[in-house]
C-alpha positions in Angstrom: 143.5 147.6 -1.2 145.8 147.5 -3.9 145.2 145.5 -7.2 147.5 142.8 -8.1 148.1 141.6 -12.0 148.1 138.0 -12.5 151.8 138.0 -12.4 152.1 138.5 -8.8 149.2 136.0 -7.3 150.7 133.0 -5.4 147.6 130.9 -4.0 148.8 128.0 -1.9 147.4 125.8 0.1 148.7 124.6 3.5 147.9 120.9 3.8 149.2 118.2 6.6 148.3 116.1 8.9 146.3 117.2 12.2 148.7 119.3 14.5 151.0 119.8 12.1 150.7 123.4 12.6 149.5 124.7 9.3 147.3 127.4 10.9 149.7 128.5 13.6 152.3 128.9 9.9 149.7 130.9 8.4 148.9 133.2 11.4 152.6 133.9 11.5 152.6 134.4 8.2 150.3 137.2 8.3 152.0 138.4 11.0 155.4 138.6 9.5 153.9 140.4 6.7 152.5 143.5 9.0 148.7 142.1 8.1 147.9 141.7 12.2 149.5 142.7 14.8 149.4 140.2 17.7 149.6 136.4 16.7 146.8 134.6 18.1 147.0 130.6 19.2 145.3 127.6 18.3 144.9 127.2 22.5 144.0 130.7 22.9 141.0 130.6 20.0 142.1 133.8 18.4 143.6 133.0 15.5 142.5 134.3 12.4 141.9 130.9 10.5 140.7 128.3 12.8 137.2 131.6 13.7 134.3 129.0 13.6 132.5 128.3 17.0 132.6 124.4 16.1 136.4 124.8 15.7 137.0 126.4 19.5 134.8 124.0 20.7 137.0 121.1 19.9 140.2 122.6 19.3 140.5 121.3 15.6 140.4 123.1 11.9 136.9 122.0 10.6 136.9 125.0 7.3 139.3 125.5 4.9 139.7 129.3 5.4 141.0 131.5 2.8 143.6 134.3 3.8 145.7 136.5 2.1 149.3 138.6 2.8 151.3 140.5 0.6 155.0 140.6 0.8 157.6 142.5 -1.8 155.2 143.5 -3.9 153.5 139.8 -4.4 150.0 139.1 -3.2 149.7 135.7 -1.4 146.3 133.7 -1.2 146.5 131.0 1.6 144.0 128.4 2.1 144.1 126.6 5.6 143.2 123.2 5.6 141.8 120.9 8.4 144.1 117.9 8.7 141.6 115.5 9.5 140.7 112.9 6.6 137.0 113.3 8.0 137.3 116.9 6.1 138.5 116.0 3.1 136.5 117.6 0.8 137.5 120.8 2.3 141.3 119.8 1.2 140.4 118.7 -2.4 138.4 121.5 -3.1 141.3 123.8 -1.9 143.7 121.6 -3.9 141.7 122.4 -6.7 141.9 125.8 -7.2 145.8 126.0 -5.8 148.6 126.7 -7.6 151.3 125.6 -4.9 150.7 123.6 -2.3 152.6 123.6 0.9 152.7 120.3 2.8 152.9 121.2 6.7 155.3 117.8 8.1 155.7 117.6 11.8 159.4 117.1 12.6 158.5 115.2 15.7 156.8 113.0 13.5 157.5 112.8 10.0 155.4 111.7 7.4 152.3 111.0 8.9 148.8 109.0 7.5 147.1 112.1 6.9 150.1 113.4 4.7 149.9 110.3 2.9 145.8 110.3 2.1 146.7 114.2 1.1 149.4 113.4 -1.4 147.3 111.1 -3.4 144.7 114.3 -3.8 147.7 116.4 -4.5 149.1 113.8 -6.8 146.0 113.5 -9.0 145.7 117.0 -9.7 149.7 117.3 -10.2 150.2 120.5 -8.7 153.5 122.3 -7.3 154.1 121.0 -4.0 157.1 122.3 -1.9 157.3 120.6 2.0 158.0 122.6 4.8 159.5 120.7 8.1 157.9 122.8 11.2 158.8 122.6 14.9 162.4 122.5 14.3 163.1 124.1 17.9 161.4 121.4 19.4 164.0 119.1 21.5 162.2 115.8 19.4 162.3 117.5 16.7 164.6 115.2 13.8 164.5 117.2 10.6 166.7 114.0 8.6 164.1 111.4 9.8 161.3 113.7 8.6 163.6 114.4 5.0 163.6 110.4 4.6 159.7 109.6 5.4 159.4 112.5 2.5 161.2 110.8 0.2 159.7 107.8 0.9 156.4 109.6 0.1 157.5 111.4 -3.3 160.7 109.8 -4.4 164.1 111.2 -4.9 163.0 114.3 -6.2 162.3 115.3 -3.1 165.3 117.9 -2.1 166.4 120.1 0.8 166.7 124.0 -0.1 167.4 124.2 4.1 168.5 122.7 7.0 168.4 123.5 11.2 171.5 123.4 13.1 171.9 124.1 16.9 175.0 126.8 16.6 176.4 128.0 20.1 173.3 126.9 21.3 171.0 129.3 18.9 168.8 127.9 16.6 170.0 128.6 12.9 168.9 127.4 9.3 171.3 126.8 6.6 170.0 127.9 3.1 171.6 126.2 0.2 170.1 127.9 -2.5 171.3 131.5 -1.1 174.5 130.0 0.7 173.9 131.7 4.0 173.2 130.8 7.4 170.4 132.6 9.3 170.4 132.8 13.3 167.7 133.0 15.1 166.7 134.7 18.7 165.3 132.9 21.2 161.6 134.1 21.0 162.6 133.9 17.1 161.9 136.9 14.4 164.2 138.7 11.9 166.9 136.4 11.7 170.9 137.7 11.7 172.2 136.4 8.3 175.9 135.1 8.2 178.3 133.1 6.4 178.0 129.4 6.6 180.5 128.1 9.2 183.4 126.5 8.5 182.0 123.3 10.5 178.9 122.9 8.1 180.8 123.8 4.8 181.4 120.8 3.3 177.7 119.3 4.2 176.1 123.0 3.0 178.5 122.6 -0.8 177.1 118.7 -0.8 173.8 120.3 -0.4 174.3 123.1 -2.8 175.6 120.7 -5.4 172.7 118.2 -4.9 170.3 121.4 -5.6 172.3 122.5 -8.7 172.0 119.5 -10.7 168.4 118.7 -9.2 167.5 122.3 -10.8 169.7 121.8 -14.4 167.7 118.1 -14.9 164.6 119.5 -15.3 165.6 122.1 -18.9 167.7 121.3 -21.3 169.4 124.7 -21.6 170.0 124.9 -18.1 171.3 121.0 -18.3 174.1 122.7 -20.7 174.6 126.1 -18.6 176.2 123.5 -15.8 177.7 121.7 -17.9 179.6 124.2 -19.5 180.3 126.5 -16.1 180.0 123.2 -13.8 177.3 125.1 -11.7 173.8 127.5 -12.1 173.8 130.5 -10.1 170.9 131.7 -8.1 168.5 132.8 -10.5 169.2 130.2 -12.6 168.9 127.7 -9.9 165.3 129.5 -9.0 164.6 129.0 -12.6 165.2 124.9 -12.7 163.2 124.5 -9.6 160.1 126.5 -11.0 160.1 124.4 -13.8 160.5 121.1 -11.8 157.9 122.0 -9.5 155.9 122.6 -12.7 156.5 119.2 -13.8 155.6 117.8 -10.7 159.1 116.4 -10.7 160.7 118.5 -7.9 159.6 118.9 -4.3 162.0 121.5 -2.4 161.9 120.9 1.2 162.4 123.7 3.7 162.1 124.1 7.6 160.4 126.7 10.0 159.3 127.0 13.5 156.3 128.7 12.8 155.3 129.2 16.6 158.7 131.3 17.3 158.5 132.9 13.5 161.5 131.2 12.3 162.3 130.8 8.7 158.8 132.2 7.8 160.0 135.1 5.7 162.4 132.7 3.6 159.8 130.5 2.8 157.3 133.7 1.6 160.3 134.8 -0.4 160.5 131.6 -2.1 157.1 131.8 -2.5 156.9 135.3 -4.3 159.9 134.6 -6.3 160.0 130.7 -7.1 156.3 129.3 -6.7 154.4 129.3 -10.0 151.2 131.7 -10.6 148.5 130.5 -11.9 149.2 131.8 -15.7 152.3 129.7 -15.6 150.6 125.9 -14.7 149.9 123.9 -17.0 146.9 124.6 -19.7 143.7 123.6 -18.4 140.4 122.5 -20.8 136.8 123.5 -20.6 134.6 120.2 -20.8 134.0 122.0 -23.8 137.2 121.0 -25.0 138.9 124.7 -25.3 142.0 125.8 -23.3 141.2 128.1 -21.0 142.9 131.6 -21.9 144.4 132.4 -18.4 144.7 136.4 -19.4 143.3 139.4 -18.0 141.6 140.2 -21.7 140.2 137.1 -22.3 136.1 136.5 -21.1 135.3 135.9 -17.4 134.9 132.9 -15.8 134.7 131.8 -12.3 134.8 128.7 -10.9 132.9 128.5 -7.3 135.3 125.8 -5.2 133.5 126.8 -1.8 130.0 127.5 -0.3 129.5 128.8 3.4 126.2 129.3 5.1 126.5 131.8 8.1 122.8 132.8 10.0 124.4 136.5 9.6 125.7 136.6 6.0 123.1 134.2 4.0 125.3 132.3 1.6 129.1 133.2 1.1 130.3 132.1 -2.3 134.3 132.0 -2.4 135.8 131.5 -6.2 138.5 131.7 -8.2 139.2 133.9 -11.5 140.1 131.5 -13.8 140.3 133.6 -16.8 139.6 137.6 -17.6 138.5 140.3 -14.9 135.9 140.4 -12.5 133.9 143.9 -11.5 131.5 144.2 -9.2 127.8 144.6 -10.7 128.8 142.1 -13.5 126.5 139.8 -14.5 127.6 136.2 -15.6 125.8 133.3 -16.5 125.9 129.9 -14.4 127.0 127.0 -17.1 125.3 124.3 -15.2 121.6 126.2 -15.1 122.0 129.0 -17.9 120.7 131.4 -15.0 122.3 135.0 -14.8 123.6 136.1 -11.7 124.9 139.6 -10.5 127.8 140.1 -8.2 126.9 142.9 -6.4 129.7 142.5 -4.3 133.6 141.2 -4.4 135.5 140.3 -0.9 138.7 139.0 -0.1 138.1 137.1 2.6 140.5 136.6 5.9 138.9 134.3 7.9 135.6 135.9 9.3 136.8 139.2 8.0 135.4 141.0 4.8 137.4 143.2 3.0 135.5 145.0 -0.3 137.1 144.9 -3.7 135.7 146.5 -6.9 137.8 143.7 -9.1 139.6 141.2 -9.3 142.2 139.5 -12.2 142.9 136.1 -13.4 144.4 133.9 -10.7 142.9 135.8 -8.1 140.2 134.3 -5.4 137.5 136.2 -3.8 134.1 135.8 -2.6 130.7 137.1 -2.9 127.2 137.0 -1.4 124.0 136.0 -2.0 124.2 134.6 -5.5 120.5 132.4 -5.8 121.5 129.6 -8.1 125.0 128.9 -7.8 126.5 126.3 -5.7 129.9 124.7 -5.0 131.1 123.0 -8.2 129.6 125.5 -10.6 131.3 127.9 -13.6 130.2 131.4 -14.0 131.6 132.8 -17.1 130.5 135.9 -19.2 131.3 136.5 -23.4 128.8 134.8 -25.8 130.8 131.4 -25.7 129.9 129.1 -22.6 133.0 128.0 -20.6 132.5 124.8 -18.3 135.1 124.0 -15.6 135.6 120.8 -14.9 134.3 119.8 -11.8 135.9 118.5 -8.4 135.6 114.7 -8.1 134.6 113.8 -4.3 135.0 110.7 -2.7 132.4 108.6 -1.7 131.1 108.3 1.7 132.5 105.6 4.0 129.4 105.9 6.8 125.6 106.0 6.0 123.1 105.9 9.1 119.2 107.0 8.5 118.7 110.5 9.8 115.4 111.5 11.6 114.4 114.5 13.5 113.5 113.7 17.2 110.1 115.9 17.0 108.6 114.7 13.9 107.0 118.1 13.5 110.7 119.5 12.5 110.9 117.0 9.3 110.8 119.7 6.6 113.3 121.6 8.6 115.9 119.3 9.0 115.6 118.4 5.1 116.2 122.1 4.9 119.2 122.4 7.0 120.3 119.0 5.5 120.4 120.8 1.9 122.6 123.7 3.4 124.8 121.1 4.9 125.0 119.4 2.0 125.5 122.4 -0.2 128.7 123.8 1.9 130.3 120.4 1.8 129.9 118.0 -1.0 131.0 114.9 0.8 127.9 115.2 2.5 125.5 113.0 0.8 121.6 112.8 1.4 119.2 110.8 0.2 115.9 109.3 0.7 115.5 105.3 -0.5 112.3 104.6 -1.4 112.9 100.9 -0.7 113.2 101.3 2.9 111.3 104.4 3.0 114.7 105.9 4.9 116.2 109.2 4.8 119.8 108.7 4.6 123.3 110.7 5.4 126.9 109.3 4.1 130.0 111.5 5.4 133.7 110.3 5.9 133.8 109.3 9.8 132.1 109.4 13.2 134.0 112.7 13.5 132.0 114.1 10.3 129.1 113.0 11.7 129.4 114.4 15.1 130.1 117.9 13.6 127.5 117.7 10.8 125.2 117.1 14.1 126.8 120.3 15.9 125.6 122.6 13.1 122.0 120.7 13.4 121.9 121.8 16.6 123.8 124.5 17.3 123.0 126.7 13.5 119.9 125.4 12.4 117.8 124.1 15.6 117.1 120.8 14.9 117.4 117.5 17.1 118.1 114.5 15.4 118.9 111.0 15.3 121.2 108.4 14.1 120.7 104.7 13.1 121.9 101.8 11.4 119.9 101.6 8.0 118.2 99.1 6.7 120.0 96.9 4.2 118.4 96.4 1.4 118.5 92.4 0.6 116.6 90.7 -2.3 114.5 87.6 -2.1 114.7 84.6 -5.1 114.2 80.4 -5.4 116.4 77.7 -6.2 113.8 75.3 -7.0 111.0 75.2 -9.4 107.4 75.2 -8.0 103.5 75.3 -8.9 101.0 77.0 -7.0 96.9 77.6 -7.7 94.8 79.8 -6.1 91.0 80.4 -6.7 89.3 83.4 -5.5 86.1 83.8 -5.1 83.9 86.7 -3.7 80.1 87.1 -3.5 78.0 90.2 -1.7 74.8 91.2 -3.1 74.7 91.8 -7.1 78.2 91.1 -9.3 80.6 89.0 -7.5 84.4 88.6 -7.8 85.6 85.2 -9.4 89.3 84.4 -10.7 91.5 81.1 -10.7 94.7 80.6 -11.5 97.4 77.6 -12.1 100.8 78.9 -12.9 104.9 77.5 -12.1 108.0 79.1 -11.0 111.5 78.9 -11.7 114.4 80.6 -11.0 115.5 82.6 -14.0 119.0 82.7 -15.3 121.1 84.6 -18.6 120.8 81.9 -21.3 118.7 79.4 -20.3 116.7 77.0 -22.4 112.7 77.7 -22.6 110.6 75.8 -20.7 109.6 72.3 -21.4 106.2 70.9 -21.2 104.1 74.2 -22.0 102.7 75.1 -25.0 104.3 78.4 -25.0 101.5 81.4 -26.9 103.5 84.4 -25.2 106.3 85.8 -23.3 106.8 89.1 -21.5 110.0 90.0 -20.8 110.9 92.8 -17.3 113.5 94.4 -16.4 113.2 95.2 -12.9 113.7 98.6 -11.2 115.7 97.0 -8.2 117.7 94.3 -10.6 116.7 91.2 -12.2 114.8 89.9 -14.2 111.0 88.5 -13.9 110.2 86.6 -17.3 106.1 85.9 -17.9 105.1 83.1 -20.2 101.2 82.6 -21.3 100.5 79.2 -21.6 97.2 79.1 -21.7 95.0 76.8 -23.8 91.8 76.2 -24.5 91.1 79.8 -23.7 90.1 78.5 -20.0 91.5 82.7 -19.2 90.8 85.4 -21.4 94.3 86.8 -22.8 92.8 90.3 -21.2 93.2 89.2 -17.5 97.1 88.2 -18.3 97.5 91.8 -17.5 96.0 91.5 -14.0 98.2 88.6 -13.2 101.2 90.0 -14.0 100.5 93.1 -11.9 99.5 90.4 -9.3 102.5 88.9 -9.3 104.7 92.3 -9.5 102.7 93.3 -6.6 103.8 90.0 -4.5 108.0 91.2 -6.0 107.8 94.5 -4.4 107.2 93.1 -0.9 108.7 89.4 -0.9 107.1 86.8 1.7 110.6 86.8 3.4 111.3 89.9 4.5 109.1 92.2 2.7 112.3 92.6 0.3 112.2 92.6 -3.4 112.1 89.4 -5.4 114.4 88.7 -8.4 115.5 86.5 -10.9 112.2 84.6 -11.4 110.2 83.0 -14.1 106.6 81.8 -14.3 104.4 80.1 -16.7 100.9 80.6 -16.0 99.0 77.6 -17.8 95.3 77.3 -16.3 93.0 78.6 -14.6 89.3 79.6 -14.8 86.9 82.4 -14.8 83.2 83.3 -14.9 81.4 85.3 -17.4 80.2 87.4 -15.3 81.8 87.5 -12.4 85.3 87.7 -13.4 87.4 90.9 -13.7 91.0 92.4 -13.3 90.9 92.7 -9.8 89.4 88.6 -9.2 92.6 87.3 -11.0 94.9 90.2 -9.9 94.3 88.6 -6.1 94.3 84.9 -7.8 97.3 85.4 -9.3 99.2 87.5 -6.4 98.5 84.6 -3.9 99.1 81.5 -6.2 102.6 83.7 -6.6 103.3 83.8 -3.1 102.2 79.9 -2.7 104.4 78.9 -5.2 107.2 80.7 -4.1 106.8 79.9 -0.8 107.2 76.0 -1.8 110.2 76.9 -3.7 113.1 76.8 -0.9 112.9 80.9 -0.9 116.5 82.4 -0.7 117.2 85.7 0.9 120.3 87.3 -1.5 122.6 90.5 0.1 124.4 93.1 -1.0 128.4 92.2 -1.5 130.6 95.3 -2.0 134.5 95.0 -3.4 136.4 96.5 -0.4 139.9 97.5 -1.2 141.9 98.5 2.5 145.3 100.0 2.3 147.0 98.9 5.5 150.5 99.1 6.8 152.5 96.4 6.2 152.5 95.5 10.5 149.6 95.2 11.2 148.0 93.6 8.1 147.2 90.7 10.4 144.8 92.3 12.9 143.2 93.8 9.8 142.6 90.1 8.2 141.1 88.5 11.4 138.6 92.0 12.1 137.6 91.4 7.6 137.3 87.3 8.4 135.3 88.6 11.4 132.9 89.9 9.4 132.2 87.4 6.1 135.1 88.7 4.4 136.7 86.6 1.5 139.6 87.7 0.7 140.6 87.9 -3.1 144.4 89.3 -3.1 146.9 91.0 -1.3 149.9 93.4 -3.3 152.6 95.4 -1.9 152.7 99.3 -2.0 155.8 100.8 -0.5 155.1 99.5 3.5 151.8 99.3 2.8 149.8 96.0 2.2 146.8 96.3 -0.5 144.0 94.2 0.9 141.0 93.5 -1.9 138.2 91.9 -0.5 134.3 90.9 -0.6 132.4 91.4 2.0 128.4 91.7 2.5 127.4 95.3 3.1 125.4 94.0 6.1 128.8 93.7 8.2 130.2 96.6 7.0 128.6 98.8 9.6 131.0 100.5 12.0 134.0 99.6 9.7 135.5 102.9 9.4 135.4 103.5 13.2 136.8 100.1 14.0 139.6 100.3 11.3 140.6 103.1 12.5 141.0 101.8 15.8 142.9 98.9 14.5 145.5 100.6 13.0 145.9 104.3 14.7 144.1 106.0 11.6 146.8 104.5 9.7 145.1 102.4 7.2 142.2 103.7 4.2 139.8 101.3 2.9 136.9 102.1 -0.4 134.2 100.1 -1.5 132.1 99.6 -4.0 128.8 97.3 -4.8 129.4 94.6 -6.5 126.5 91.8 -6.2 124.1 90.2 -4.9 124.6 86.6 -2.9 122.4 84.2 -1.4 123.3 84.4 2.5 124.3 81.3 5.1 121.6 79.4 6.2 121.6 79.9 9.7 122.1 83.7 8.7 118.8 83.8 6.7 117.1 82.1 9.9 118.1 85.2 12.1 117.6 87.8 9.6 113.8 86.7 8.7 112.9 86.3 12.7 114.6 90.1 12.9 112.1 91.8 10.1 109.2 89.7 11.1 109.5 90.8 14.8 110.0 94.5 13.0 106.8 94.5 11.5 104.8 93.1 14.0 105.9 96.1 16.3 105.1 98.2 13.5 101.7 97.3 13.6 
């Protein structure tokens, strides 16, 4: 296979919402380019992207999949994206490491949700975008409709290079930028190429004109080309859109049929000549601080954007070149470790297919296999000087259920295939809270889920099962209270003898010492789970030895780790331990550890306990029609609202809410609103819950653990 210089790479990344038809473009793609010979189907499971069993089985694009094609000498790396928001770290990571991104818009449909959540990505990294208008032989198809939800999306910089018209009954795209008309066959193909007709002139020179002065705004020596000859011409034109798309300030729209392979040889032509390479985006930083030197000459570095696991392959690790030349049976170093690995191979990968390389230049991506301590995320880099990439920022999950495996005896193996999970997609998160002695799983959706529990099954063997997890609530008093206990042991020789007197309070930032104590120490703890407990020793007389404070403390921390409540922690608490008595020989640690743990729990017990929950900020973005469904479903669930702020025709919703009701949100908002609306959240405190709340939830975990035992 031949070697390209950096100069001719184009990676781009097909992005849009589900159905759009980004991998039906890309198969034609690679077909218009001589790279396969028979187009395959989404319906008919052959195509060369959409190759994983999971993605047959439901008919959806699960993988981003790199491709390739070359066409006029330029070598172009594709990345197909799923269209689902479920997958989105698939699409950022593929942003990431693009250098144009192509934004797949349905001209039955416009603008969609999932184009909207997308742009947002795009927008953050500022990359090239160009928007391509597909189905355009599709009787419902309205290419203006789609042109107008685009520019609602990306302002008035968004601007057609083409247009469809229905000539004599044959489907034809104008092109303003060349000025000629191209006709189309009915099954599609190599297009006949022809003047513009005399009907379409005047809205093809509008056009034209519209492009020219889009493409001079964006240099200043181009700004004074037109105005001294009053136009560009083509290369000069190709050269102002470059630069716009550069500056993220120009967005050229086109239009294919991708199914009947119209317009896809234009839109690779534009791609070779007009889309930046990767030398010509803007400079990029190490977190060392360094630009990275995007020449062949300069020292490796890779950055590794994608991890597979296949039962047949081991671990598949696709990258980018980001600066210098990579050779097979180098050896780089991993930044994030300091371990050395060897590539002992290079691919380019097409789909499920392999194809061996011996190097590969700046700008380039490729895979390789079996590296043993390198994982999505990391830099590889080789030279003396470490080079960090920064790393891709995913978004949080928006579901969490406890994971368990329905045979117990396959635990270690689902943690292991949980890791692999994990490892080949980010936005996978698992964890094990020691509070509620769960192992947890956060993904974007119920459609996440369901495939994440395809590959358990289906890859790695393992049943397992889903539930709603514990929520982790905290325990405190809003009144003070004393409590005494005595304990008192005998059996046979030594005996176990410890009483204690002590009060509580609740405990506050600021607030005055106590009153009425003659104060000889204080302890201040910060506790692991939050809050404070604050331990005065007020004891005089010496009716306690200051030695078995110690024990009492760890009494009373023991009695915090598993509050009377609901076995939660407790928090925010204060206590003065003032008398008491022991025995000279019969007291130890362990007589006033249990004397002070129960006169703890009596004490609090007497203090009107309060169960506190978690409260989360929840911010939903929500069009603006059906912002009203959305309120009654949040007031629904304990929802105060704080503010509501216009964004385009969307309605900004910022709420609290307790995390308790927030189970099942994402599934039920997006069955409010179509898929149409986006919420985040965040944790933001802890507050004391409704009465008649606290009632239900303290029946609930003592009905728990007396099925437990």
């Amino acid at each position: 296979m031949q070697v390209y210089d950096d100069k001719h790479i184009k990676n781009v990344v097909f992005v849009g919402a589900h159905g759009s038809g980004k991998t039906t473009l890309a198969e034609t793609m690679l077909f218009e380019a001589g790279l396969i010979n028979r187009r395959g189907t989404v319906e008919d499971k052959n195509t060369v992207s959409d190759h994983h069993e999971i993605e047959h089985e439901r008919g959806i694009s699960v993988f981003a999949t790199p491709l390739h094609t070359e066409w006029r000498n330029y070598k172009i790396n594709i990345i197909d994206t799923p269209g689902l928001d479920d997958f989105i770290g698939e699409i950022i990571s593929s942003i990431r490491v693009g250098d144009t991104v192509v934004n797949v818009i349905d001209g039955k449909q416009g603008v969609e949700i999932g184009t909207e959540i997308i742009w947002n990505y795009i927008d953050t990294y500022n990359r090239p975008t160009l928007f391509v208008v597909n189905q355009i032989d599709h009787v419902n198809c309205d290419f203006n409709e789609s042109f107008n939800s685009i520019k609602k999306l990306v302002g008035n910089n968004a601007v057609k290079i083409q247009y469809p018209v229905k000539i004599e009954g044959a489907q034809c795209i104008i092109d303003v930028l060349k000025m000629k008309l191209y006709k189309f066959k009915p099954e599609g193909g190599k297009p006949e190429k022809l003047p513009i007709p005399e009907s379409e002139q005047e809205t093809a020179n509008a056009l034209h004109n519209e492009l020219v002065e889009k493409a001079a705004e964006n240099d200043e020596n181009l700004m004074e080309l037109y105005f001294d000859k009053g136009t560009l011409n083509e290369d000069e034109m190709r050269q102002g859109i470059k630069i716009g798309m550069l500056q993220h300030q120009l967005f050229p729209v086109f239009c294919v049929s991708a199914l009947l392979d119209m317009g896809t040889g234009r839109l690779m032509g534009f791609i070779d000549n007009v889309a930046p390479a990767a030398s010509e985006l803007k400079p990029e930083y190490s977190k060392e601080g360094k630009e990275i030197d995007r020449t062949p000459d300069a020292p490796t570095s890779l950055f590794i954007f994608k991890t597979l696991h296949q039962p047949n392959l081991g671990q598949v690790t696709f990258f980018k070149v980001m600066s210098g030349e990579i050779n097979t049976n180098d050896k780089l170093t991993n930044a994030q470790n300091g371990e050395v690995e060897t590539i002992n191979q290079l691919f380019i990968m097409d789909g499920k297919e392999r194809k061996s390389v011996q190097k590969l230049t700046v700008g380039d991506i490729g895979a390789t296999l079996k590296l043993k301590h390198t994982e999505t995320n990391d830099t590889l880099y080789g030279g003396q000087e470490s080079i960090t990439i920064k790393e891709i920022q995913y978004p949080a999950p928006r579901i969490t259920k406890t994971v368990n495996p329905t045979n117990q005896n396959d635990e270690e193996k689902l943690t292991e295939a949980l890791k692999k999970i994990h490892s080949q997609d980010p936005t996978v998160e698992i964890s094990y809270s020691n509070e509620s002695k769960e192992m947890l799983i956060g993904c974007q959706g119920e459609l996440h889920l369901a495939t994440i529990n395809w590959a358990l099954e289906n890859i790695y063997g393992v049943q397992a099962s889903y539930k709603k997890p514990k929520i982790l609530y905290r325990e405190t008093i809003v009144k003070p209270s004393r409590g005494f206990y005595k304990h008192k042991k005998q059996s046979g020789g030594a005996g176990q003898f410890g009483e204690v007197h002590l009060k509580i309070e609740p405990w506050y930032e600021g607030m005055p010492e106590p009153e009425g104590f003659n104060i000889r120490g204080k302890e201040e703890i910060d506790l692991n789970w939050g809050g404070k407990l604050v331990m005065y020793n007020c004891i005089v007389g010496g009716v306690i030895d200051q030695r078995y404070l110690t024990a009492i403390l760890k009494g009373v921390l023991e009695v915090m780790e598993n509050g009377p409540l609901t076995g939660s922690f407790i928090r925010d608490v204060r206590v003065m331990v003032y008398d008491g008595k022991m025995h000279s020989v019969d007291s130890n640690d362990i007589s006033f550890k249990i004397a002070g743990a129960n006169a703890f729990k009596e004490a609090f017990l007497n203090a009107n306990p309060k169960l506190l929950e978690p409260i989360l900020e929840l911010e939903v973005k929500v069009p603006e029609e059906m912002v009203g469904s959305v309120m009654t479903d949040l007031q629904s669930r304990r929802a105060l609202i704080q503010g509501v702020t216009s964004l385009d025709h969307y309605q900004i919703l910022k709420c609290t809410i307790p995390a308790a009701e927030m189970y099942g949100y994402s599934t039920d908002l997006r069955s409010l609103t179509q898929g149409k609306a986006t919420f985040s959240s965040k944790f933001s405190s802890y507050q004391t819950v409704p009465a008649n709340t606290q009632e239900i939830i303290v029946k609930e975990c003592k009905s728990e653990q007396l099925t437990e035992v």
